[in-house]
C-alpha positions as CSV (number, residue, x, y, z in Angstrom):
1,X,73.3,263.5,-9.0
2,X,75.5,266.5,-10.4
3,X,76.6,264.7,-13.5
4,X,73.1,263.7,-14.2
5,X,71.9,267.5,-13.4
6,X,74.5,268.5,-16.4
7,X,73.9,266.0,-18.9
8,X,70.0,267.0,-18.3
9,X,71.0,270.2,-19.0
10,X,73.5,269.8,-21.9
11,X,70.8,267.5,-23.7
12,X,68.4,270.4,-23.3
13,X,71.0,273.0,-24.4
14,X,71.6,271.0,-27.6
15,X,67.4,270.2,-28.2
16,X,66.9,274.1,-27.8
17,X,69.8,275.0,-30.3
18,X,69.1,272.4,-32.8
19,X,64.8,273.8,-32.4
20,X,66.4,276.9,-32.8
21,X,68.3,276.9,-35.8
22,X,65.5,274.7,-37.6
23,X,62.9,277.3,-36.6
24,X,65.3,280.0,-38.2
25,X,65.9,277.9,-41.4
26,X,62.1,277.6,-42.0
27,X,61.6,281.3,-40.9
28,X,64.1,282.2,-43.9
29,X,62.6,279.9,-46.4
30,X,59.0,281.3,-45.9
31,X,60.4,284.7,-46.0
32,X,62.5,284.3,-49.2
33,X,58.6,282.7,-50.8
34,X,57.1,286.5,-50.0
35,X,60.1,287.9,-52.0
36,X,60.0,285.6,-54.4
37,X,56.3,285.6,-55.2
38,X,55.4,288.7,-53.2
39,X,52.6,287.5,-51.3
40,X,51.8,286.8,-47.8
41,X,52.2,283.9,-45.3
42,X,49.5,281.2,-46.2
43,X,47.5,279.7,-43.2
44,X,49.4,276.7,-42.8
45,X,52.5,278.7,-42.9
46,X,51.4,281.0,-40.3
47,X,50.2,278.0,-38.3
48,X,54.2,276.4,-39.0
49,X,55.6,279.0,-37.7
50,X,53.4,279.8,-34.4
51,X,53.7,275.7,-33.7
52,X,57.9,275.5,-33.8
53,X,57.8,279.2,-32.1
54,X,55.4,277.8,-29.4
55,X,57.7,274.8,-29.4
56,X,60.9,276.8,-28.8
57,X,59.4,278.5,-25.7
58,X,58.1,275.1,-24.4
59,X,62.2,274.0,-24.9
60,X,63.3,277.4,-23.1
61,X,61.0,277.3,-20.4
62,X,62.1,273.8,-19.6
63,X,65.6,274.5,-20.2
64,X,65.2,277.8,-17.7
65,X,63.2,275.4,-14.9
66,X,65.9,272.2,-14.9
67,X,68.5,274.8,-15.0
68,X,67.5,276.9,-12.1
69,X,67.0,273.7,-10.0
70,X,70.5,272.4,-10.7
71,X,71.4,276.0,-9.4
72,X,69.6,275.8,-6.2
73,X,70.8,272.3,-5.8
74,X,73.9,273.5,-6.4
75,X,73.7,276.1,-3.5
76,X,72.0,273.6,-1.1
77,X,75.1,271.3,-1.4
78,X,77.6,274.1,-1.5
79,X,76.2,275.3,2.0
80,X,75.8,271.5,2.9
81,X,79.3,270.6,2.8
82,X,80.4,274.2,4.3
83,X,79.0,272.8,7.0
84,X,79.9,269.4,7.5
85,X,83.6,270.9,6.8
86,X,83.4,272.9,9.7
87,X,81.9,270.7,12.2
88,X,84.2,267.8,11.3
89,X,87.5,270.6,11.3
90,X,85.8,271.4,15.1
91,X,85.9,268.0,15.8
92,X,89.0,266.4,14.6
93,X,90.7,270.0,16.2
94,X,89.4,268.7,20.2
95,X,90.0,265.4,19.8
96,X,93.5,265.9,18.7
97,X,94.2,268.0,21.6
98,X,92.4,266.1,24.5
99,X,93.6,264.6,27.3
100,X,91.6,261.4,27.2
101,X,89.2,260.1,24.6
102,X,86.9,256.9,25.4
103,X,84.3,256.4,23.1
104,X,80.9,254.6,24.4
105,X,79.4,252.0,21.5
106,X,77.2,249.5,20.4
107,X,77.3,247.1,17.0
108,X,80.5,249.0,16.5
109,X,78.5,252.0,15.9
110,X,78.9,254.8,18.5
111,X,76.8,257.0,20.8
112,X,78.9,258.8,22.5
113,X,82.2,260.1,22.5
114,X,83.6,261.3,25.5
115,X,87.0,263.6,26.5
116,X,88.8,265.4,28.6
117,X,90.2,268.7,28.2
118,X,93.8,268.9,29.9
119,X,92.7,271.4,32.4
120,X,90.0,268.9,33.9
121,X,86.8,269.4,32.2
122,X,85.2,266.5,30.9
123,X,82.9,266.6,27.3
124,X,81.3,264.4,25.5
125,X,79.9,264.7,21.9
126,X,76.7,263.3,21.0
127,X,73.6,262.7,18.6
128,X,70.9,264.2,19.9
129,X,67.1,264.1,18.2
130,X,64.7,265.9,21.1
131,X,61.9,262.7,20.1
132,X,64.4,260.2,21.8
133,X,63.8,259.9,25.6
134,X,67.2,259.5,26.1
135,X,70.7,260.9,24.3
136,X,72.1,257.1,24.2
137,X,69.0,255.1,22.8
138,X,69.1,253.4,19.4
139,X,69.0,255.9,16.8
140,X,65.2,255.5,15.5
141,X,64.5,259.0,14.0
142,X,65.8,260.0,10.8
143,X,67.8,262.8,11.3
144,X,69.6,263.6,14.5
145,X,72.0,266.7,15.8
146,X,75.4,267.0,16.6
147,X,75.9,268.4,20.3
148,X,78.8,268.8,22.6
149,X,77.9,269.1,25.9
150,X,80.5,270.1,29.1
151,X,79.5,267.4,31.5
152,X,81.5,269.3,33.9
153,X,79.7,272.2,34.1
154,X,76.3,270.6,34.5
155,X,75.5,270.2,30.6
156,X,72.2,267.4,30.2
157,X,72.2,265.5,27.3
158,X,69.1,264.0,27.8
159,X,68.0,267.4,27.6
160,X,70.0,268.6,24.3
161,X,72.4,270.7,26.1
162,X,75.7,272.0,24.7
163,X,76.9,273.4,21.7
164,X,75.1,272.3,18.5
165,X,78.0,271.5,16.1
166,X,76.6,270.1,13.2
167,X,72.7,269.5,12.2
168,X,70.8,267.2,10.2
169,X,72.6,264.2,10.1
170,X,71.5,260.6,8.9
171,X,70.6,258.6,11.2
172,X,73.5,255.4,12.2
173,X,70.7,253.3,11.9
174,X,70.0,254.5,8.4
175,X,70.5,252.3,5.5
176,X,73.7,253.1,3.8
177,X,75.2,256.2,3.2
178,X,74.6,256.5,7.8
179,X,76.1,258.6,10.2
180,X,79.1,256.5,12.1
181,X,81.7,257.1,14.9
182,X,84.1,254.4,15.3
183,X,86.9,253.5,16.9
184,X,89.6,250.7,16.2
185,X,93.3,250.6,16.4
186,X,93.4,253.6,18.1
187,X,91.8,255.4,15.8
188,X,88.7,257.1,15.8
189,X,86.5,257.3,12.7
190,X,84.2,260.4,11.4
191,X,82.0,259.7,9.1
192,X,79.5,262.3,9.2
193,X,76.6,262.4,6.2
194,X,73.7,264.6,6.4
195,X,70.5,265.8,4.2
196,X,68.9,268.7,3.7
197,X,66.4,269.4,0.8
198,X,66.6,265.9,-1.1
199,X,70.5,266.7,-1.0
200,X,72.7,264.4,1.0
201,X,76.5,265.1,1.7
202,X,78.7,262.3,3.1
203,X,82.7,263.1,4.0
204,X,84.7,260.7,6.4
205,X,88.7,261.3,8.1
206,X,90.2,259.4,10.5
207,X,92.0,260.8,13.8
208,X,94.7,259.2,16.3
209,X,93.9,261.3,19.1
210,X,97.6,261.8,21.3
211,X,95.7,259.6,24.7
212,X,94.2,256.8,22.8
């Protein structure tokens, strides 16, 4: 979608110069008749030059409109994959550093995945969407939450306890690009994509947690 947002705007860029330099070349022309025979503009000059005028500000206007959109689209993404960086760095950080990590699945597509810190305190991250009657059902919404809840100090996930680490993500029943956590050959797969705005972000790693 980027390269498509700059060749959009690089096609418009080169329209508006090339209107642009035409519109100056007839604006020269009818201005070196007036010396020349030292009269006015005729009618269907004036009418010339107020038609590739009107049609240079139509060319700006859409330049300035596509332009500003790539911008904000530009910023959407930029705070999009701030985001996803984090949560996946927060992630990959705790599972490294667990004690134990099982991870609870279905269709090779997770739910859950559940660990133990080494002083005893069992968490588990989940997807969470509060329409779902339960934290583990199939994933039938659209967009669902990120949540770690301490399951040792009373956290519910049914309920949509815990810390919210990373919002907005695809659905693992989604068709493809979809949220995924894996696990095979003792490693566990992130693969975290998420949309806000029309704008969808997708990055993936792979950890071998030390208790695996």
């Amino acid at each position: 979608m980027d390269a498509e947002r700059r060749s959009t705007v690089c096609q418009c860029a080169y329209i508006y110069r090339q209107l642009l330099s035409h519109v100056l070349v007839e604006t020269m022309q009818v201005w070196e008749k007036i010396k020349v025979t030292n009269q006015g503009f005729t009618l269907i000059e004036t009418l010339i030059v107020l038609l590739l005028l009107a049609m240079l500000l139509g060319v700006t206007g859409f330049v300035f409109v596509v332009s500003l959109r790539a911008w904000d689209a530009g910023l959407i993404r930029g705070g999009i994959r701030e985001d996803v960086s984090y949560a996946m760095e927060k992630v990959v950080r705790d599972l490294k550093e667990m004690a134990n990590v099982s991870l609870d699945q279905y269709d090779s597509i997770a739910h859950t995945i559940q660990f133990e810190e080494t002083g005893g305190d069992t968490y588990v991250l989940y997807l969470y969407n509060s329409a779902d009657p339960v934290f583990n059902s199939r994933y039938n919404r659209s967009l669902y939450n990120l949540r770690k809840a301490n399951i040792t100090q009373g956290d519910d996930p049914d309920s949509g306890e815990g810390v919210l680490i990373l919002r907005d993500l695809v659905s693992p029943d989604a068709a493809s690009p979809a949220t995924a956590l894996t696990i095979s050959s003792n490693q566990v797969t992130l693969d975290f994509v998420v949309q806000r705005s029309d704008e969808t972000v997708r990055l993936r790693t792979k950890i071998r947690p030390r208790n695996l």
